[in-house]
C-alpha positions in Angstrom: 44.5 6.5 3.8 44.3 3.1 3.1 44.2 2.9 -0.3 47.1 5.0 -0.7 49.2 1.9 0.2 47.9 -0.1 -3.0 49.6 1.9 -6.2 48.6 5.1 -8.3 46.9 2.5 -10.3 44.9 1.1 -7.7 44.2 4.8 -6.2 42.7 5.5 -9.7 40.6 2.3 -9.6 38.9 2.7 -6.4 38.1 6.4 -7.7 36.5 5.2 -10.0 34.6 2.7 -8.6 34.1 5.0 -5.1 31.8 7.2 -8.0 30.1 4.3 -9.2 28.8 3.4 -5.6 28.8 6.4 -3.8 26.0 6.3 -2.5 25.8 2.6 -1.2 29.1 3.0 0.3 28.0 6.2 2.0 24.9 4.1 3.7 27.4 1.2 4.4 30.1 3.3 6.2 27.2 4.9 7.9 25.5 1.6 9.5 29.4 0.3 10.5 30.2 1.1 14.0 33.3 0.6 16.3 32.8 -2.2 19.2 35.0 -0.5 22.5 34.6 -0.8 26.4 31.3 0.9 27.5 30.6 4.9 27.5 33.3 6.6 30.0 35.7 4.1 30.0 38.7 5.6 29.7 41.2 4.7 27.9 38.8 3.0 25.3 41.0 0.6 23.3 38.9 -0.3 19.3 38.4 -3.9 20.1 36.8 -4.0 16.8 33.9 -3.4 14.4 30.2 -4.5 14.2 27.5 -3.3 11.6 23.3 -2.7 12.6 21.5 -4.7 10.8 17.8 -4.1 12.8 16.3 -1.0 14.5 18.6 -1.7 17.9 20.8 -4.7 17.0 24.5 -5.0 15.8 25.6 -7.9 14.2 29.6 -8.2 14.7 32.1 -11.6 15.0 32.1 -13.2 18.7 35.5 -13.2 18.9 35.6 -9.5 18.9 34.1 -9.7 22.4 37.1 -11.6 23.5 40.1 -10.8 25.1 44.1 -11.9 24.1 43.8 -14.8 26.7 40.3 -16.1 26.4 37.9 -14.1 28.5 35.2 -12.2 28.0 35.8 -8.1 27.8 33.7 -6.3 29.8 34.2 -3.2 31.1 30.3 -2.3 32.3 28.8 -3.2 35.7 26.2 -5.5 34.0 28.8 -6.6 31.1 28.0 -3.3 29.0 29.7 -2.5 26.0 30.4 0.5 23.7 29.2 1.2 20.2 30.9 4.3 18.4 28.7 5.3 15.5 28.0 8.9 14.5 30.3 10.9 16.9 28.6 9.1 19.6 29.1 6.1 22.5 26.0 4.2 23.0 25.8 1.3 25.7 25.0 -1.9 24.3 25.1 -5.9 26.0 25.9 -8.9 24.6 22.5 -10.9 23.1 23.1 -13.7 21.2 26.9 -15.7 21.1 26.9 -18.1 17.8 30.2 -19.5 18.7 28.2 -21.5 21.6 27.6 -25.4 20.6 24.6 -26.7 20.7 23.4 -28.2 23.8 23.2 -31.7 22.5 27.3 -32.0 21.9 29.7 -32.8 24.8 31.1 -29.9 25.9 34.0 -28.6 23.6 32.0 -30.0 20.7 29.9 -29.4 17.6 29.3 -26.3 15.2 30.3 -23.2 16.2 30.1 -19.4 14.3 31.7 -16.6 14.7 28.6 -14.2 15.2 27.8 -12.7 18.3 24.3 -9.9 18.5 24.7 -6.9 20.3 21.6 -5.2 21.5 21.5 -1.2 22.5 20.4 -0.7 25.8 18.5 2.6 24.4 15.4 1.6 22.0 15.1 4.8 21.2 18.5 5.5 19.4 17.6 6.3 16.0 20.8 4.9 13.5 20.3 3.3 9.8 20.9 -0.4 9.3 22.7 -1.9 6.3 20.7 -4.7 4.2 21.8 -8.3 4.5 21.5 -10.8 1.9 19.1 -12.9 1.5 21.2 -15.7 -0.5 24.8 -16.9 -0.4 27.9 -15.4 -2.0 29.6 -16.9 -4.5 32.3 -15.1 -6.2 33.0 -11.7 -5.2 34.3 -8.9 -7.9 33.6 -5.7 -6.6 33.7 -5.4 -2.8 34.7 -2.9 0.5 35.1 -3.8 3.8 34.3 -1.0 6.9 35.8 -0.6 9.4 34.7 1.4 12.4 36.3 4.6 13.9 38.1 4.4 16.6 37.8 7.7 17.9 33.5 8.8 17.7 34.8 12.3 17.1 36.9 11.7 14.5 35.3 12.3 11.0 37.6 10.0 9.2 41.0 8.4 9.3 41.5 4.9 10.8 43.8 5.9 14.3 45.2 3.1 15.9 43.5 0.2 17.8 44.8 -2.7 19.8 41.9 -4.7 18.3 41.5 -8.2 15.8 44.3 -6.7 13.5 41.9 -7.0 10.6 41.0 -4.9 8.0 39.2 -1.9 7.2 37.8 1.9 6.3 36.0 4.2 8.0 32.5 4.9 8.5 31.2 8.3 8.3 29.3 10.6 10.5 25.8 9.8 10.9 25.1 13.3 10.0 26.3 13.4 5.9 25.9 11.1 3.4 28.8 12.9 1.2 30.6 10.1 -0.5 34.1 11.6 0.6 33.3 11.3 4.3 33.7 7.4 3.5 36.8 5.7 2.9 36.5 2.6 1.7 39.0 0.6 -0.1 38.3 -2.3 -2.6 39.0 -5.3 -0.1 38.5 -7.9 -2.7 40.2 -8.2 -6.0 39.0 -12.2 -6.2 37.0 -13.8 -3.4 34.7 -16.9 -3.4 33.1 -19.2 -1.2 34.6 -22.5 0.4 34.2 -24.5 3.3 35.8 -22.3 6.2 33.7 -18.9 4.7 34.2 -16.4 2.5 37.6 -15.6 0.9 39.1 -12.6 -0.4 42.2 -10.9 -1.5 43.3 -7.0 -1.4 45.8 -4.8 -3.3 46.1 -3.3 0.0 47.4 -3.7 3.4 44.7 -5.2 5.9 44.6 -2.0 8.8 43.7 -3.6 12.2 40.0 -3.3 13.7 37.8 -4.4 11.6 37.1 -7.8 12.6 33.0 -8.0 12.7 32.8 -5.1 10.0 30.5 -5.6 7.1 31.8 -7.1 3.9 30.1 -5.1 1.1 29.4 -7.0 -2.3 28.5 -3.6 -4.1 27.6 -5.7 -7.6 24.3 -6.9 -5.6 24.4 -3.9 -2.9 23.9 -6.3 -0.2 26.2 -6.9 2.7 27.4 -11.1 2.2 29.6 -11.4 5.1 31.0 -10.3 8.1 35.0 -9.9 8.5 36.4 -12.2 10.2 40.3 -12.4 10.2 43.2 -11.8 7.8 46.8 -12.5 7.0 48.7 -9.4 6.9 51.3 -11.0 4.6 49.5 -12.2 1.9 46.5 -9.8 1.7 44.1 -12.8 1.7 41.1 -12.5 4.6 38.2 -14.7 5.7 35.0 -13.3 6.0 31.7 -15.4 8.2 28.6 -15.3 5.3 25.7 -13.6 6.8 23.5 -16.5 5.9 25.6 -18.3 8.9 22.4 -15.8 10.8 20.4 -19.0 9.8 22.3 -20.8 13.2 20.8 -18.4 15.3 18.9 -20.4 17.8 17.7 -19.8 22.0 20.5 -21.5 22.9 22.8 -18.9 21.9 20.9 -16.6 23.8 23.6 -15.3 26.8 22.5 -15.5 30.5 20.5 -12.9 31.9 19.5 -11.6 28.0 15.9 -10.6 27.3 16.6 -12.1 23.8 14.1 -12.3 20.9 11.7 -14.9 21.5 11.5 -18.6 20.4 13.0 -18.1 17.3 15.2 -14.9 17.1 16.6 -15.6 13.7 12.6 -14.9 12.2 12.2 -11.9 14.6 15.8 -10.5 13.5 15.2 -10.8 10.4 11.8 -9.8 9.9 13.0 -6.8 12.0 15.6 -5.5 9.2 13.1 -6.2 6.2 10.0 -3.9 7.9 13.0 -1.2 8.8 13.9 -1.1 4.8 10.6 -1.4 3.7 9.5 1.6 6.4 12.2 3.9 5.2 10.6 4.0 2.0 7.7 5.6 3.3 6.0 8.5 1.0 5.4 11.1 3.4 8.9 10.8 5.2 12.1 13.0 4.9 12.4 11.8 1.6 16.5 11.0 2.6 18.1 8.6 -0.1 17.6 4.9 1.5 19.4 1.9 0.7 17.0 0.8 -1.4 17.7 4.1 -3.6 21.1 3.1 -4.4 20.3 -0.1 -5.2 18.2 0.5 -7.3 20.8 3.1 -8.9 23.0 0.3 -9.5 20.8 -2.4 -10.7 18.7 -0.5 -13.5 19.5 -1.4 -16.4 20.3 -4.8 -16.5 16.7 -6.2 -17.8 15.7 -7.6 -14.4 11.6 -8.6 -14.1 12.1 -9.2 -10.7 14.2 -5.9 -9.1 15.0 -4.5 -5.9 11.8 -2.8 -5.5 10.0 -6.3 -5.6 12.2 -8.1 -3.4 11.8 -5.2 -1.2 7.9 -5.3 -0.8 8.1 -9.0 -0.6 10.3 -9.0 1.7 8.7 -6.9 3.9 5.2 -8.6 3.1 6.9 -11.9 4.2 8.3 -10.4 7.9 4.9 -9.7 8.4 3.9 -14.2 8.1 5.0 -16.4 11.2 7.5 -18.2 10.9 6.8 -21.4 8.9 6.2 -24.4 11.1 9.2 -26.7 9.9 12.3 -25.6 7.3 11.2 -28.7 5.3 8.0 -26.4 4.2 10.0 -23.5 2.7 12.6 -25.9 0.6 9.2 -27.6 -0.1 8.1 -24.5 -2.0 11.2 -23.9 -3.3 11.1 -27.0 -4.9 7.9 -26.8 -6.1 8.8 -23.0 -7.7 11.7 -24.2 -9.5 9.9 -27.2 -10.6 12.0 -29.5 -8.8 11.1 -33.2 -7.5 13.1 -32.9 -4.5 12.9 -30.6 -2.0 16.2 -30.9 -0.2 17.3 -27.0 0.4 20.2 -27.2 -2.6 20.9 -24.4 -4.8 23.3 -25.1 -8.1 25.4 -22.4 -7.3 25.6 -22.7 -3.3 25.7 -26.3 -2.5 23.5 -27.0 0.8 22.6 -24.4 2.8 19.4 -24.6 5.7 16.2 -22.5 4.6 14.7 -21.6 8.1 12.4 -18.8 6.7 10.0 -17.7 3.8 12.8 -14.8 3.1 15.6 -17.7 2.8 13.5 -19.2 0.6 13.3 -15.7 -1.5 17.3 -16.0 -1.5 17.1 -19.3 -2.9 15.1 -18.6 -6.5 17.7 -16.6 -7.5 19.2 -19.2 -10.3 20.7 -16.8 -13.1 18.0 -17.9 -15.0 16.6 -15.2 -17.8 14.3 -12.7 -16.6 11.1 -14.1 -17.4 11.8 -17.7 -15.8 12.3 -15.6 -12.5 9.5 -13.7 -12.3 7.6 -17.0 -13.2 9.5 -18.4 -9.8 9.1 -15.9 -7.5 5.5 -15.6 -8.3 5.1 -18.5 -7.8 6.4 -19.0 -4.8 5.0 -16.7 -3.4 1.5 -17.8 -4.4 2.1 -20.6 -2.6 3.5 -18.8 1.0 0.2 -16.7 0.7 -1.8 -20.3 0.2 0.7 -21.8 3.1 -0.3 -19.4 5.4 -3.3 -19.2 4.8 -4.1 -22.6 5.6 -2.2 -22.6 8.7 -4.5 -19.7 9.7 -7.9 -21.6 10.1 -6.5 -23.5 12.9 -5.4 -20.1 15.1 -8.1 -18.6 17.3 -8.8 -14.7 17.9 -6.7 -11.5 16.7 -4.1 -14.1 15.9 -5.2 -15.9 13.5 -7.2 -12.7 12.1 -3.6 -11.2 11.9 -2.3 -14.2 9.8 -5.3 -14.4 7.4 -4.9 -10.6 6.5 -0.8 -10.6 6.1 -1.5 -13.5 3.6 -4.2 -11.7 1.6 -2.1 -8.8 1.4 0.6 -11.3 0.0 -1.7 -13.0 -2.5 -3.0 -9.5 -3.7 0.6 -8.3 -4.2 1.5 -11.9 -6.2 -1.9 -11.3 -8.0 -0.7 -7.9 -9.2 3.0 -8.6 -10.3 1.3 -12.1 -11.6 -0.7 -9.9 -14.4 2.7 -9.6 -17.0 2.7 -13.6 -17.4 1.6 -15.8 -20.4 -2.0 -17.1 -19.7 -0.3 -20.8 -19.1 1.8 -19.7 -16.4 -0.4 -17.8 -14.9 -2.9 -21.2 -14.8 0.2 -23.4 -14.0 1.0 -21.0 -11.2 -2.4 -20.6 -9.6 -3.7 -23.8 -8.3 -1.7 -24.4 -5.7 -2.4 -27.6 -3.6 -4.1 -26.4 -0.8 -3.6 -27.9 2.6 -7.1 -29.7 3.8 -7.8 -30.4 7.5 -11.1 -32.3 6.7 -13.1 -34.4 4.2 -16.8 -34.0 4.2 -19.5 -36.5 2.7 -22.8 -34.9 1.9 -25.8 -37.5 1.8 -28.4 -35.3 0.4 -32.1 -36.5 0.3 -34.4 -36.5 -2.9 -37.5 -38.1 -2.4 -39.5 -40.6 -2.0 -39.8 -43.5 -4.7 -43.0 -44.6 -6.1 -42.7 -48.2 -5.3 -42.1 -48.7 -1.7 -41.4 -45.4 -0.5 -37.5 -45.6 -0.2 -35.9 -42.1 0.5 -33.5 -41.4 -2.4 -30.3 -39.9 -2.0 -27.2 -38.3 -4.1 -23.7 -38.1 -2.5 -20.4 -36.1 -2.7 -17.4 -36.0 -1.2 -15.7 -32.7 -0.4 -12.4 -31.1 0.7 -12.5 -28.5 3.6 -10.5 -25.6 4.3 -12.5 -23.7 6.2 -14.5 -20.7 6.9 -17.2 -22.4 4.9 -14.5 -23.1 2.0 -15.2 -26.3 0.4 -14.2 -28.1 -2.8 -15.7 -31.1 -4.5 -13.7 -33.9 -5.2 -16.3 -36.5 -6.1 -19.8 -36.2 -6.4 -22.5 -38.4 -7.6 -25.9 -36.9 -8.9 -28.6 -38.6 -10.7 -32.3 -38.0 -10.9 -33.3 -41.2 -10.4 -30.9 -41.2 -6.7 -29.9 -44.6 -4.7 -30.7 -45.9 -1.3 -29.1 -44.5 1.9 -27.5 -48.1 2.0 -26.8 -48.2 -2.2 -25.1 -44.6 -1.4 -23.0 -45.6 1.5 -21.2 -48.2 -0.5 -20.5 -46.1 -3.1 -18.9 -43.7 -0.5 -16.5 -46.4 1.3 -15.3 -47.6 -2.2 -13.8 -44.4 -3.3 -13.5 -42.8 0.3 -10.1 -44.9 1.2 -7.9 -43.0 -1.5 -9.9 -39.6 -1.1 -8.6 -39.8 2.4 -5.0 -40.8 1.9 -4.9 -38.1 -0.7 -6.0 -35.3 1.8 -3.5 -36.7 4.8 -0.9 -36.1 2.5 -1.6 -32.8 1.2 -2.2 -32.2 5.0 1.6 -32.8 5.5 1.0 -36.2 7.1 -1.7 -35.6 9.6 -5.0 -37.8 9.5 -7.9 -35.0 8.3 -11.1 -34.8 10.1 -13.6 -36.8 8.4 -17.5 -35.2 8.3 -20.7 -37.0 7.5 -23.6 -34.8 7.1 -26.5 -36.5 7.2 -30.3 -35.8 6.9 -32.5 -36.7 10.0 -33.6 -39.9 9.9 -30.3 -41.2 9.6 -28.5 -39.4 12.8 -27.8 -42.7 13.8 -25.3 -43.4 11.7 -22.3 -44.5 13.0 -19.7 -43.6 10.6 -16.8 -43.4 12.6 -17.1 -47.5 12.6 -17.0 -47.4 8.4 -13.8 -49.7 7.3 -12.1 -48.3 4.0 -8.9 -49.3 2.2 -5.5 -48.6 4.4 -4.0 -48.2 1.4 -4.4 -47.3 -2.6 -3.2 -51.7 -3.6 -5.8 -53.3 -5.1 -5.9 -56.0 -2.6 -5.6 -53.8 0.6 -6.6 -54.4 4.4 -10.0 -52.9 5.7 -9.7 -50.7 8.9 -12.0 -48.8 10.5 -12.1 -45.4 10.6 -12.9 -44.4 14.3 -10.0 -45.2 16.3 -7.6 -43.9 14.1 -8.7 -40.4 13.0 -11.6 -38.2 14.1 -15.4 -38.6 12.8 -17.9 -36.2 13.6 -21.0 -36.0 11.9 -23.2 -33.0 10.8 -27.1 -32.2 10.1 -27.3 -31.9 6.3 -30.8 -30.0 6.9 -28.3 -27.0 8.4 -26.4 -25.0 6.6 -25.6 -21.4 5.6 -28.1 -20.3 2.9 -26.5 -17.4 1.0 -29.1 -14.4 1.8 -30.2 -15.1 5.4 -26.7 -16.4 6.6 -26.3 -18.9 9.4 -29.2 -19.1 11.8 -28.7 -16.8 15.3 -29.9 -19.5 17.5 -27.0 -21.9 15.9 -24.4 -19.1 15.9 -25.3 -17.5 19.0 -24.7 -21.5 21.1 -21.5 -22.1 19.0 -20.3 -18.6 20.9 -21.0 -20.1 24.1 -19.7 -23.3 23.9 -16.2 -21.3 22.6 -16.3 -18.8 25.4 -17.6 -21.4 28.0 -15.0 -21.9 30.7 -16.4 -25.5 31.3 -18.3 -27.8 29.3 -21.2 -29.5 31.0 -23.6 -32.5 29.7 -27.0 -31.9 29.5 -29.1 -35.1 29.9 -31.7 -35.5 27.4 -34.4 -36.5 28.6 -33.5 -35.5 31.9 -35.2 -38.2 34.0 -35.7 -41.8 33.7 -39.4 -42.2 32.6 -38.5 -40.0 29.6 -41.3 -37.1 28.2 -41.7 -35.2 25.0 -43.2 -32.0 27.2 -40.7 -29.8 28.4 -38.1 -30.7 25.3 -37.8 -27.8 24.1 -37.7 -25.7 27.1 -34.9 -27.5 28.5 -32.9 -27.3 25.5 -33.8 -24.0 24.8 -32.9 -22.9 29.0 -29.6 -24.7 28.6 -26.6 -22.6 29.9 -23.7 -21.6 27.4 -22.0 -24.7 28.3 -24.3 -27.9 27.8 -23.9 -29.8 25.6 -26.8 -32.2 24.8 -26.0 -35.9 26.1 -28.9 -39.0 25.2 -28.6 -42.8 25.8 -31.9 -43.1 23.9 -31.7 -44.4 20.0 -32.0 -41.3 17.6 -33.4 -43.1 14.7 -37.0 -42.6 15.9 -39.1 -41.7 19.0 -38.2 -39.9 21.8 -34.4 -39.9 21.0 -35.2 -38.3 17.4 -37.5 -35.9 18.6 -34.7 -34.6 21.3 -32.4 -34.6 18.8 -35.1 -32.2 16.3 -35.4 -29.9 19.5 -31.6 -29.6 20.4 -30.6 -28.5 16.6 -33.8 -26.2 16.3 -33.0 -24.3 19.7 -29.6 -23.8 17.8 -27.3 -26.6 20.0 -24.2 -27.6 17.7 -22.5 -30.5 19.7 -24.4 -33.2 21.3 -23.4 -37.3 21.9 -25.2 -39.7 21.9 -24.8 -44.0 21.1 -25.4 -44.8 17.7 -27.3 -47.7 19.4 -29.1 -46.5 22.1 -32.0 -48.0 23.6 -35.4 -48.1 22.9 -38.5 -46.4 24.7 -37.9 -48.6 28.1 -36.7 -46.6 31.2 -33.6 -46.2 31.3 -31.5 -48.0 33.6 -27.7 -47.9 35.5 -25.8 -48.5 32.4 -27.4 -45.2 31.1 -26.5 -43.9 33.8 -22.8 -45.1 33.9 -23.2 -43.6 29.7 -23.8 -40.1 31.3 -21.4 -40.2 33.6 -18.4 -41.0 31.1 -20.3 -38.4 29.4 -19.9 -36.0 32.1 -16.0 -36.5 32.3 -15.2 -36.4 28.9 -16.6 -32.9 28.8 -14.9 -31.9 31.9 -11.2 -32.4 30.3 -11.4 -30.2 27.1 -10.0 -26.9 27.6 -12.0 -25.7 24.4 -14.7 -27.4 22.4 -12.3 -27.8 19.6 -10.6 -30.8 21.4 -13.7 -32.7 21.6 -13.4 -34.7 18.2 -9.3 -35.2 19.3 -10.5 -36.8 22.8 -13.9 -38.9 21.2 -11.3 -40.2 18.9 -9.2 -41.4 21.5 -12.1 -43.0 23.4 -12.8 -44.8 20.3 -8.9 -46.2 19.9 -9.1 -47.6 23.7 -12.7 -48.7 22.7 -10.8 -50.6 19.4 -8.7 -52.2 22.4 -10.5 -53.5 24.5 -11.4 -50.4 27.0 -13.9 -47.6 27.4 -16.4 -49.6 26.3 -18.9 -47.5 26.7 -17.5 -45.3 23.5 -17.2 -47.9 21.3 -20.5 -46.5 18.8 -20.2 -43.0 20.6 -21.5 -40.5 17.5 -20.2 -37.0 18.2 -22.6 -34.4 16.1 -20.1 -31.6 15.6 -21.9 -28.8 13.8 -19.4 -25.5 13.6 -21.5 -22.6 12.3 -18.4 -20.9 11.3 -17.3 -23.8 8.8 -21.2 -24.8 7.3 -21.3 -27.5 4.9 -21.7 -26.4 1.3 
């Protein structure tokens, strides 16, 4: 045995430590396998070693997969290989290669790692998987590598292979978890972290074959690397750090692979963390997990935040898409360590790319005292849920229903491990800034004045998140009330900053702005407001039109809380969304324009029209048409905000309807329609499309009523 090699002393040692970590090692040598040529191959040389780290998938160095002069081993008739694991061959076939550049670099160029991703051809192979950290190694004190067997029905022993000439111990049968059917040895007696990977030294001599076997950092239970190479004289190996997995990109994907999708690294991983989290399942076999001797090892030492709650979390996280840009999880890293910048840095790792919520788990982990990390990773977490949540409202269908319920289930789990925190942390932690995709001003009416019978209003400005969910920002109420004109001033003086402010909580990205209006003033043409471009006293007017989208709304519709939204509204809203055309409905629909027939038409209308007038709305026919369209429920329309009187109407009305017509011909939903007005409105700004220049888009979304 290997450890024989090392001294009585050392012998004594490992015994000791072999007792500590039975179990762990016992679930380590069990998830190590042995890479060979495919099942029947005979002979079948141990090329070298590779450990499962998801329900199918081995994770083992590249350069295992490669022969003494350069080329690729295969022995299969599609380039199959053999895994040896539990007194079995099963056929596997080359994935993912990490050692491939990039395709940017010239040939011969750029990063390369020495990971490759086997894939069993079987699903249905049952086998355990080992747990990967989620953060990166530092200093290593207790450690084992594995190495797998060469021969799958040898129980232990390390036989002889041709392979890497690395180092290792056997893995036992899949069939016993007895600690003596493992035989590790303690591969690193110092070990740390430098710029080539992760170094270690052994009391023992390196055995070959265990180049892409798992290197086992038993003080945290977790598997930190992945062996890469040794010297023989000197005892000293390099190991690749599994958080080099973060590379993983399509790219790597091999020729003629099904792969994982867009972004395998997310799938992988989220993969291994619902695995762990399944094998903990109540009414299973009840067989002692990973997680189990983890746990065994950690108790004791004070943690707030153990195993068991990374576990949960971890598995609560697989279950979010992947965040739309790595910026966003060292954003919320920063933000839950109470940092000002959020450049992916850890004190005790130097930089190192966060790709996905769970690196950004991995990254809170600051030796702090306990409290100050369940404080982090509470917070953090809070703000995932919120992240996600927020992404949500913009996804359509059992999608976006799937998102909004995995981040509930995330924010009730953060509520619940929340409850053990002082009442200012708790406070500090829950308002997370929430990511708006629209500002809404309310002009709501009071009544008339006694003097000259001026309609009063109050204002407020709102952000919206939707589903209905709305917060004031600013609001100003009064019972004596303003003009509409006395109120609209108000509005564009403080509107500038409100705006700016929600763009950047957006991440950048110009919010919607909505005007709800009462009815006499639908002709408001809001999208040709000018507000500050920026928060300097004496900054530039611009208006607002061209460069984001304006829609406005009818403040006499909303949601009241006991009858809900009206059927009429809700029921057109469904059309227009499962329309496969939209198509303009001209209102009136004939030049000598009539208030009979109104609402017939507009109550007849197929699931597709949308309401289209050239006619002013601020009085006559054109308000009366506009009364009709929202009563019989319609909750898009156009019109100009300076149509024409109660004259016929003539060709440039009818040129108005038909730009009208091909506008709604190019969306392929009704949620692009206040992208594409917008545009019209920026070539309007330029010179073209004049006919959209004081186009008002009403934009009424039953599913997101105003307060």
């Amino acid at each position: 045995m290997a450890a024989s090699e090392g001294g009585h002393g050392s012998a004594r040692s490992e015994r000791a430590d072999r007792e500590k970590y039975a179990h762990l090692l016992g679930h380590a040598g069990r998830a190590t396998v042995a890479v060979r040529p495919a099942p029947g191959v005979d002979p079948a040389p141990l090329w070298g070693s590779g450990v499962f780290v998801a329900p199918g998938w081995v994770l083992t160095c590249a350069h295992v997969l490669v022969s003494g002069d350069g080329r690729r081993r295969s022995t299969g008739p599609d380039g199959e290989v053999g895994v040896a694991f539990g007194g079995r061959v099963a056929a596997a076939r080359l994935e993912y290669d990490l050692s491939r550049p990039a395709p940017e670099y010239p040939a011969g160029h750029g990063p390369r790692t020495d990971l490759a991703l086997l894939r069993l051809l079987d699903p249905d192979v049952a086998h355990p998987c080992a747990w990967l950290s989620d953060q990166p190694a530092a200093l290593l004190e207790d450690a084992f590598i594995f190495r797998g067997h060469d021969r799958p029905e040898a129980g232990t022993g390390a036989g002889s292979g041709d392979g890497a000439g690395d180092a290792g111990a056997c893995a036992a049968p899949a069939h016993t978890i007895a600690p003596m059917d493992v035989d590790p040895f303690i591969a690193v007696r110092f070990g740390a972290r430098d710029a080539r990977g992760l170094q270690f030294g052994s009391d023992v001599r390196v055995t070959p074959g265990a180049s892409g076997g798992p290197l086992l950092d038993c003080d945290r239970g977790e598997v930190v690397g992945i062996v890469k190479g040794s010297h023989r004289e000197d005892r000293v190996g390099l190991a690749v750090p599994v958080t080099e997995l973060r590379r993983l990109a399509p790219y790597h994907l091999v020729p003629g692979a099904a792969g994982l999708g867009d972004d395998p690294y997310h799938a992988l991983m989220s993969l291994h963390d619902r695995w762990h989290w399944a094998g903990q399942d109540l009414g299973g076999s009840g067989e002692p997990t990973w997680f189990d001797a983890q746990h065994a090892i950690m108790s004791g030492r004070g943690r707030l935040w153990g195993v068991q709650e990374r576990l949960q979390a971890l598995d609560l996280l697989a279950s979010l898409p992947a965040p739309r840009d790595p910026l966003v999880v060292a954003g919320a890293v920063a933000e839950a360590l109470g940092r000002a910048d959020p450049s992916g840095r850890t004190g005790r790792a130097g930089p190192w790319t966060l790709r996905t919520w769970r690196d950004g788990h991995g990254a809170l982990y600051q030796g702090s005292d306990p409290y100050t990390e369940l404080c982090a990773f509470v917070h953090y977490l809070r703000i995932v849920a919120q992240r996600t949540a927020d992404e949500a409202r913009g996804v359509p269908g059992d999608e976006g229903a799937a998102m909004r319920a995995a981040a509930e289930r995330l924010a009730l789990f953060v509520a619940a491990k929340a409850v053990v925190l002082l009442p200012r942390d708790r406070e500090r932690i829950g308002p997370v800034r929430r990511r708006p995709d629209s500002v809404l001003v309310e002009f709501e009416p009071l009544f008339y004045d006694d003097a000259g019978g001026r309609q009063l209003f109050n204002w407020s400005v709102s952000e919206g998140y939707g589903q209905g969910q709305w917060q004031r920002v600013e609001v100003q109420e009064s019972r004596g009330g303003m003009t509409f004109e006395e109120a609209r001033g108000q509005v564009l003086r403080r509107l500038g900053p409100r705006l700016l402010r929600a763009d950047d909580a957006a991440g950048g990205v110009r919010v919607r702005l909505e005007v709800a209006v009462p009815e006499e003033h639908w002709h408001t043409a809001a999208d040709r407001w000018q507000v500050p471009a920026s928060t300097r006293r004496t900054a530039r007017l611009r208006p607002l039109g061209p460069a984001r989208a304006v829609v406005l709304r009818d403040q006499g519709r909303r949601q009241e809380d006991r009858e809900g939204v009206d059927p009429a509204w809700l029921r057109r809203w469904q059309g227009l969304v499962g329309a496969g055309r939209l198509t303009a409905l001209r209102v009136p629909p004939g030049p000598r324009a009539s208030l009979s027939g109104l609402s017939r038409l507009l109550e007849e209308a197929d699931e597709g029209a949308v309401p289209a007038l050239c006619r002013s709305v601020a009085d006559g026919t054109g308000l009366e048409a506009v009364g009709w369209a929202l009563d019989a429920g319609h909750p898009v329309a156009l019109w100009p905000a300076g149509g024409h009187d109660e004259r016929d109407c003539d060709r440039v009305c009818d040129e108005f309807h038909r730009e009208v017509r091909q506008l709604l011909g190019a969306p392929k939903s009704v949620a692009e329609l206040p992208e594409l007005v917008r545009e019209l409105r920026a070539k309007a700004a330029e010179g073209g499309a004049s006919w959209a220049r004081d186009l008002v888009l009403l934009y009424d979304d039953p599913g997101n009523p105003i307060p």
